[in-house]
C-alpha positions as CSV (number, residue, x, y, z in Angstrom):
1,X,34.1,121.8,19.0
2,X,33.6,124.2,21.8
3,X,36.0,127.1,20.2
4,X,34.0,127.0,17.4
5,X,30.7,126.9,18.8
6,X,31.8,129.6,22.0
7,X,34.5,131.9,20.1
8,X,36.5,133.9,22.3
9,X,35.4,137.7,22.7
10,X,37.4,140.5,21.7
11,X,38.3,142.7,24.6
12,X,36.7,142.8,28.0
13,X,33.4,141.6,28.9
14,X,31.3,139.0,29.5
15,X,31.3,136.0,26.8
16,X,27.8,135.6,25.0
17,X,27.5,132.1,26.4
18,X,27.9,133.2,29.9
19,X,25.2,135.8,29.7
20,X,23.4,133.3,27.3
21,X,23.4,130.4,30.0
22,X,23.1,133.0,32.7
23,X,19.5,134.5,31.5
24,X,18.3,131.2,31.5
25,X,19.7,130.1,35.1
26,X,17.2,132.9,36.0
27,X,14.2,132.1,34.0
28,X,14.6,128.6,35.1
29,X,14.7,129.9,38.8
30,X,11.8,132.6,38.6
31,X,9.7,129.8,36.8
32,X,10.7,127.5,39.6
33,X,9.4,130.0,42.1
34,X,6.7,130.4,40.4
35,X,5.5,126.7,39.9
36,X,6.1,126.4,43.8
37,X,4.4,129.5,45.3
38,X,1.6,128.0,42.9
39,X,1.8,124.6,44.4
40,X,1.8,126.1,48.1
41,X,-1.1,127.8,47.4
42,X,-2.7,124.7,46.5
43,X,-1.1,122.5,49.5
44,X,-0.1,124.9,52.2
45,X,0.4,121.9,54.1
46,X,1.4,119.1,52.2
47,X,4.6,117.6,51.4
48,X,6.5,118.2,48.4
49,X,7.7,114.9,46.9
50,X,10.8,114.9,44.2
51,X,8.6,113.3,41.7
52,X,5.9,116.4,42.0
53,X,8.6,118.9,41.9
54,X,10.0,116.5,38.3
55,X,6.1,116.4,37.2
56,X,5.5,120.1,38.2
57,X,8.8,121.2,36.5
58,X,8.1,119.4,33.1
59,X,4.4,120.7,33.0
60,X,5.2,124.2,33.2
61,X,8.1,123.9,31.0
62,X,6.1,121.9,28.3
63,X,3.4,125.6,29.0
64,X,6.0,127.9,28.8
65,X,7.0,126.5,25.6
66,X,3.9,126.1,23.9
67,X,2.7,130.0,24.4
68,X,6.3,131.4,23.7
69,X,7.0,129.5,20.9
70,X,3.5,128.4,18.8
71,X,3.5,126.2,16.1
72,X,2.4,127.6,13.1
């Protein structure tokens, strides 16, 4: 299943899935920076639990969705 889903590339390079996954390790990490310098600036001094980093995480990701990708 995974040589037909990821074939392998002709000649040297990177493989589309690694610069596929790659792009969105970034996003994922620029949007986690991003939810966090936003949380700071609302707690400078507050704790950051795990479960308000997960509820943090999964409302900006639901918000990222919905203006990138609109339903029609």
């Amino acid at each position: 299943m995974i040589r037909k889903e990821f074939p392998p590339t002709a000649g040297p390079g990177i493989p589309p899935w690694v610069r596929r996954y790659g792009l969105l390790a970034i996003f994922s990490l620029v949007t986690a920076l991003i939810a966090l310098a936003i949380w700071r600036t609302q707690n400078p001094t507050g704790e950051l639990n795990w479960f308000t980093a997960v509820l943090i995480g999964f409302g900006w990701e639901s918000a990222v969705e919905k203006f990138l990708r609109p339903k029609a």
